[in-house]
C-alpha positions in Angstrom: 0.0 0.0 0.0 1.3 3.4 -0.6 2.1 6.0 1.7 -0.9 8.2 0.7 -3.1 5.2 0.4 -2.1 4.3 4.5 -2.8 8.3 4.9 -6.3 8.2 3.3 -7.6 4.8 5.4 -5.9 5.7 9.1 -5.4 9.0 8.5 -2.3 9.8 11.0 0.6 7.3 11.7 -0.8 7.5 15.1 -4.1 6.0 14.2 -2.3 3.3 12.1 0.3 2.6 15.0 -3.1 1.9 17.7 -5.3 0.2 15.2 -2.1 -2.0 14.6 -1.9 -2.5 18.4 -5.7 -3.1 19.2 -5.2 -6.2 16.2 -2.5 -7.3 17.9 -4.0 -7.4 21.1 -7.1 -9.2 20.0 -4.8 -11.7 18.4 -3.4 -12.1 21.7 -6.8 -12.4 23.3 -8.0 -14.8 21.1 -4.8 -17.1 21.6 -4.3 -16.8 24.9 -7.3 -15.9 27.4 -10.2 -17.0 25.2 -8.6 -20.4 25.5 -8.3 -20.9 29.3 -11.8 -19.7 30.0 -12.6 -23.1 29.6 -11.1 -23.4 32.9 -13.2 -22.5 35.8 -12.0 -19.5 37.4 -8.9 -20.0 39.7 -5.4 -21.8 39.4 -6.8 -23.9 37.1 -7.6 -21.1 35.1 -4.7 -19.0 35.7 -1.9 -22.2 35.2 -3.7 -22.3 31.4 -3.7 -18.3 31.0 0.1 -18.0 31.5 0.9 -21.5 30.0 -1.1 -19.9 27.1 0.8 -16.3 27.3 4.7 -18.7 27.4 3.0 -21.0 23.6 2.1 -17.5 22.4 5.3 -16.0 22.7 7.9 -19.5 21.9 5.9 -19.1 18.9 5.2 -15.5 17.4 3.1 -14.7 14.7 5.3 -12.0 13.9 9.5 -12.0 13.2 9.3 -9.2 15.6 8.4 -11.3 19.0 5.3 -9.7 21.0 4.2 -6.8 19.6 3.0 -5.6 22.4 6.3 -6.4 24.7 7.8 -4.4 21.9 5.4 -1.0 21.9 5.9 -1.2 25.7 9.6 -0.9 25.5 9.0 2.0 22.9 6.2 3.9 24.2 6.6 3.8 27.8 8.6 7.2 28.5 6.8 8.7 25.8 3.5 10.6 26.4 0.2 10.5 23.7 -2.0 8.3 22.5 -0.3 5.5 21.5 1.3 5.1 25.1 -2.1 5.4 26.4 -3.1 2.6 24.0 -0.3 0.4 24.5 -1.1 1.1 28.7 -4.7 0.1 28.1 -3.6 -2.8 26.7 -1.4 -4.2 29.2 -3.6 -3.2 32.0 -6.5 -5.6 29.9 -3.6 -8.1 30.5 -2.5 -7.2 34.2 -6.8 -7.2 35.0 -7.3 -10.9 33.8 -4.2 -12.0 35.7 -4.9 -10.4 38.7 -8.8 -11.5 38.6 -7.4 -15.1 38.0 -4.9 -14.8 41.0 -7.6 -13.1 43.4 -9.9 -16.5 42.9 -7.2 -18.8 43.3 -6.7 -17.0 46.8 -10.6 -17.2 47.1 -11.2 -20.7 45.9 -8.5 -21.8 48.8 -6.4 -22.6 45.8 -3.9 -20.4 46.9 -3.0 -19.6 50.4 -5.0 -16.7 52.5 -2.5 -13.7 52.7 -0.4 -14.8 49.2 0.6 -11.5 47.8 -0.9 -11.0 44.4 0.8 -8.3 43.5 4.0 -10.0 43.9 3.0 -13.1 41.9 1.6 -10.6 39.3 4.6 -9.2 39.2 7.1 -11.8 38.6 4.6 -13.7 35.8 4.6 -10.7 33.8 8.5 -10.0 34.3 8.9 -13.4 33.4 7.2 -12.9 29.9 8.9 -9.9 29.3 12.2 -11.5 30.0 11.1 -14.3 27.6 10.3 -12.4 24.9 13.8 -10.4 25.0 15.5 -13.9 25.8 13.9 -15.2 22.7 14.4 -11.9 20.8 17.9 -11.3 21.1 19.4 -14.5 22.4 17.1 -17.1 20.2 17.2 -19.1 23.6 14.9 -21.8 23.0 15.2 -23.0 26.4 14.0 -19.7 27.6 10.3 -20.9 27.6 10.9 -23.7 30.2 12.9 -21.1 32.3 9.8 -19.1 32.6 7.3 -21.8 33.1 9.3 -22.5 36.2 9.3 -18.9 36.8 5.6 -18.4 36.6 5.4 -22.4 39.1 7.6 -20.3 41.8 5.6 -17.0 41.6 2.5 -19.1 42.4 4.7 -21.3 45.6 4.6 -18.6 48.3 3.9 -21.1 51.0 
């Protein structure tokens, strides 16, 4: 397509940079989340949701890795509307873990007094560090590193 012909459907690069990112996110939804909500809400639920979010990025759609990981990185000092889109995005992603992890605690799955915010923490640092480890290293063995990272986030007994 040719530069005016991009201009005339999104009209700003901005526009075509969040469009871009809301298909990317859906992609992720449908991949990811959509799949685990088989699972009844809890660890069940959450174990399939990151197991899920690890398959999705071992095996990118896009040469690029995550898309998302990858607007995050750029657009995270940056003020407008494309940080504001790429923020929405990963607080979607931060809301369905967290949900997940607040009925595991609820269910008894999970112990009273785990710290969610914690466990949130480390599951998302541990797909951001698999995506760069895939990224820049190729590290196929980087996807059973953060399984085991995600297993230990959840063992705060």
């Amino acid at each position: 397509m040719s530069k005016s012909g991009v201009h005339k459907h999104f009209g700003t690069k901005e526009t075509l940079q969040i469009s871009t990112l809301d298909k990317a996110f859906v992609d992720f939804w449908h991949r990811v989340v959509e799949p685990a909500l088989a699972e009844p809400p809890g660890l069940r639920r959450l174990r399939a949701v990151c197991d899920n979010s690890v398959g999705y990025l071992e095996a990118p759609l896009l040469p690029g890795g995550c898309l998302m990981t990858a607007a995050l990185t750029e657009y995270d000092g940056r003020p407008g509307r494309v940080r504001d889109a790429v923020a929405e995005v990963w607080s979607r992603w931060r809301e369905q873990l967290r949900a997940d992890l607040t009925a595991a605690v609820e269910n008894g799955e999970l112990p009273a007094g785990f710290d969610i915010d914690q466990a949130l923490f480390e599951i998302i640092a541990a797909g951001l560090a698999l995506n760069a480890a895939m990224q820049l290293q190729h590290d196929r063995a980087a996807a059973g590193r953060a399984r085991r990272a995600i297993e230990r986030a959840l063992d705060q007994s």
